[in-house]
C-alpha positions as CSV (number, residue, x, y, z in Angstrom):
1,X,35.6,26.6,7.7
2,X,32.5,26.5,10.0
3,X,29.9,24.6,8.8
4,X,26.3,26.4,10.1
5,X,24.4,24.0,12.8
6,X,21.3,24.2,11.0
7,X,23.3,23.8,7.5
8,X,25.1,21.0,8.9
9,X,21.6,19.2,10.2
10,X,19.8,19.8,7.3
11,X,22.7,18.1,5.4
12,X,23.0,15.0,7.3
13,X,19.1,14.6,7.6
14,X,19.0,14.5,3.1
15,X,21.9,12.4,3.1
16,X,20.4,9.8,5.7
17,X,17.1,10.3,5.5
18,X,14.7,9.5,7.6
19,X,12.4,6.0,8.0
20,X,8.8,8.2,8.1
21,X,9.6,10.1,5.1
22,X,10.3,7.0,3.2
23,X,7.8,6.0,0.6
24,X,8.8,3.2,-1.3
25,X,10.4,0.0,0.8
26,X,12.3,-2.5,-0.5
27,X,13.6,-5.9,1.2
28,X,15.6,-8.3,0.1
29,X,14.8,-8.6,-3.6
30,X,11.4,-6.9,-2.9
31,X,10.6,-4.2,-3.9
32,X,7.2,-1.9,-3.0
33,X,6.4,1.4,-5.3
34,X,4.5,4.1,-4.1
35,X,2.0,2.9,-1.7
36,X,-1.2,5.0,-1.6
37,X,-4.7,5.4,-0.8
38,X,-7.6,7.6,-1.4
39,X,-9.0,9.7,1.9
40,X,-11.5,7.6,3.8
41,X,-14.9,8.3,4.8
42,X,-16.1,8.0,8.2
43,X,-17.3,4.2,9.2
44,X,-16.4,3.0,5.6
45,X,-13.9,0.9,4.7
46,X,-10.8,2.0,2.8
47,X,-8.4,0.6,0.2
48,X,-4.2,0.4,-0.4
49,X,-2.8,0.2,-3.9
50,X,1.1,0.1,-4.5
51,X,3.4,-2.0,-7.2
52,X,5.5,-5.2,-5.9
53,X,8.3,-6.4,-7.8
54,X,10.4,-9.6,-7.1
55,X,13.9,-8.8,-8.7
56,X,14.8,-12.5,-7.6
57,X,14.6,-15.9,-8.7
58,X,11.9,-17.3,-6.3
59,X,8.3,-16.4,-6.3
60,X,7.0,-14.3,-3.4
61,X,3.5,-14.0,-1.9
62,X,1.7,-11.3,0.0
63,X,-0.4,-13.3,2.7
64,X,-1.1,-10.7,5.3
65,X,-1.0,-7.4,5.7
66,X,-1.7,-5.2,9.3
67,X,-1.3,-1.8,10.8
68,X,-1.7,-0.2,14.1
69,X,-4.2,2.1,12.6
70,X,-6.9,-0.4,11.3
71,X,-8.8,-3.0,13.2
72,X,-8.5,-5.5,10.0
73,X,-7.0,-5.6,6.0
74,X,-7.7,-8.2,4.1
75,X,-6.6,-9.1,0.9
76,X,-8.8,-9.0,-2.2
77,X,-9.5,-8.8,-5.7
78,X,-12.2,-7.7,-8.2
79,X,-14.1,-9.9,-10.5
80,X,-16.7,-9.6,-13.0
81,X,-19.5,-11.9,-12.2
82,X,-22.1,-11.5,-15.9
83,X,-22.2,-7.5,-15.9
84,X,-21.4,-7.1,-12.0
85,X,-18.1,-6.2,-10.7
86,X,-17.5,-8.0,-7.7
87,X,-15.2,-7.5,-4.7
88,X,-13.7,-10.7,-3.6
89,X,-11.3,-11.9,-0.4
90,X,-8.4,-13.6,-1.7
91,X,-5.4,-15.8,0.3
92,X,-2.4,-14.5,-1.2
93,X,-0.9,-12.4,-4.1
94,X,1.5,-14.1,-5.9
95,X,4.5,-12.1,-7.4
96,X,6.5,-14.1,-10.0
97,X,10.0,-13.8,-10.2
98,X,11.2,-11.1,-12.3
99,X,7.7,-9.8,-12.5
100,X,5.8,-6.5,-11.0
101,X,2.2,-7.3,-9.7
102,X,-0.1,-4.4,-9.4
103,X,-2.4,-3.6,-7.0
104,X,-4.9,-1.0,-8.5
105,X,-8.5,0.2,-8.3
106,X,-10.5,-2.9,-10.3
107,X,-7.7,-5.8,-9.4
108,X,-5.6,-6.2,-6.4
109,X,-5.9,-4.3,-3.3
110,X,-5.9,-4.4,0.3
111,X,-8.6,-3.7,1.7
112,X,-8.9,-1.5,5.0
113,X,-11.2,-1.6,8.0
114,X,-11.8,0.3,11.2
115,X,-9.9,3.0,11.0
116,X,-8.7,4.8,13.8
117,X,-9.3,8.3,12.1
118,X,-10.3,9.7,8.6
119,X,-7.2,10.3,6.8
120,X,-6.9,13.5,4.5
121,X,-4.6,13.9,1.4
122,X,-1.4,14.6,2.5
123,X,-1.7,12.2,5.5
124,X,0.0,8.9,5.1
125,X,-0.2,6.1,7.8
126,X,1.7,2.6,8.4
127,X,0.7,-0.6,6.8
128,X,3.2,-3.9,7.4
129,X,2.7,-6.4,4.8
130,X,3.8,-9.9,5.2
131,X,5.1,-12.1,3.0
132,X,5.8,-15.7,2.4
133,X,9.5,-15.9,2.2
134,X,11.0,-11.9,3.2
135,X,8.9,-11.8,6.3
136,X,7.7,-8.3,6.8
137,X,8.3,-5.3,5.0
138,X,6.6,-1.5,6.1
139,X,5.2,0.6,4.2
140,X,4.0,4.2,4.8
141,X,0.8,4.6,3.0
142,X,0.5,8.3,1.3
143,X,-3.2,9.4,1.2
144,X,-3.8,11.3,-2.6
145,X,-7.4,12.3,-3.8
146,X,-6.6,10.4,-7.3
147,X,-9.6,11.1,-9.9
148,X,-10.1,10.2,-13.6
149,X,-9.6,6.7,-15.0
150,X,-7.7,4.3,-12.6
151,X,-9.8,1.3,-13.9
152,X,-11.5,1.8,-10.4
153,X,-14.7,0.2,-9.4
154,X,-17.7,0.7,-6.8
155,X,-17.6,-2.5,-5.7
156,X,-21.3,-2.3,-4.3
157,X,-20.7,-3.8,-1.3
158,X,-20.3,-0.1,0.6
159,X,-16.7,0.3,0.0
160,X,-16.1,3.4,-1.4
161,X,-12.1,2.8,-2.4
């Protein structure tokens, strides 16, 4: 039996998939869930959130992250100074082993600047993060209008993520 050409392509494509439609990334015992951002505003920094989990026995720290379509990230965190939230640089994230760190709207994020375009929902674009011990892993950042209560924060600094 003949197997269509566009049947047979279409086939191979879902069994091997491809490396940009890839979402979540996993290295080593590494492991990066959904890795997203809201649609950025002109001149305005933006912000990535995703889960990390370390499946092995030795902890594992983010300590850089880049991408070809921002001029800088940074690491950060938010922190309640009295009754102001406050938006802070940090040098690493640890991730314990066995454990899941989060990086959310109100905690851990990294933190986006210059951007080479506005990104839409439905856009995604490439961030490498770094880490201490697995070396680099990328990620392809999906951008999602996300509304309601994701613990989020206006930082008040001009960041609108």
């Amino acid at each position: 039996m003949k197997l269509n050409p566009i049947l047979a392509a279409t086939l191979a494509l879902g069994l091997l998939g491809t490396p940009a439609l890839a979402h979540d990334a996993t290295k080593g015992d590494i492991t990066v869930d959904h890795p997203w951002a809201r649609p950025n505003l002109p001149n305005r920094p933006a912000a990535a959130y995703f889960a990390i989990t370390n499946n092995g026995d030795t902890a594992e720290r983010i300590t850089a992250a880049t991408s070809t379509v921002f001029g800088a990230i940074e690491i950060h965190t938010v922190k309640k100074e009295g009754e102001v939230m406050k938006m802070q640089p940090v040098e690493a994230i640890e991730i314990a082993p066995g454990e899941t760190t989060m990086l959310e709207p109100g905690g851990f994020h990294l933190m986006l600047f210059d951007a080479a375009q506005v990104f839409e929902e439905g856009e995604s674009f490439p961030i490498t993060l770094v880490l201490e011990n697995a070396g680099e892993i990328e990620l392809e950042v999906k951008v999602e209008k996300r509304t309601g209560h994701e613990g989020g924060h206006d930082h008040g600094s001009g960041h609108s993520n």
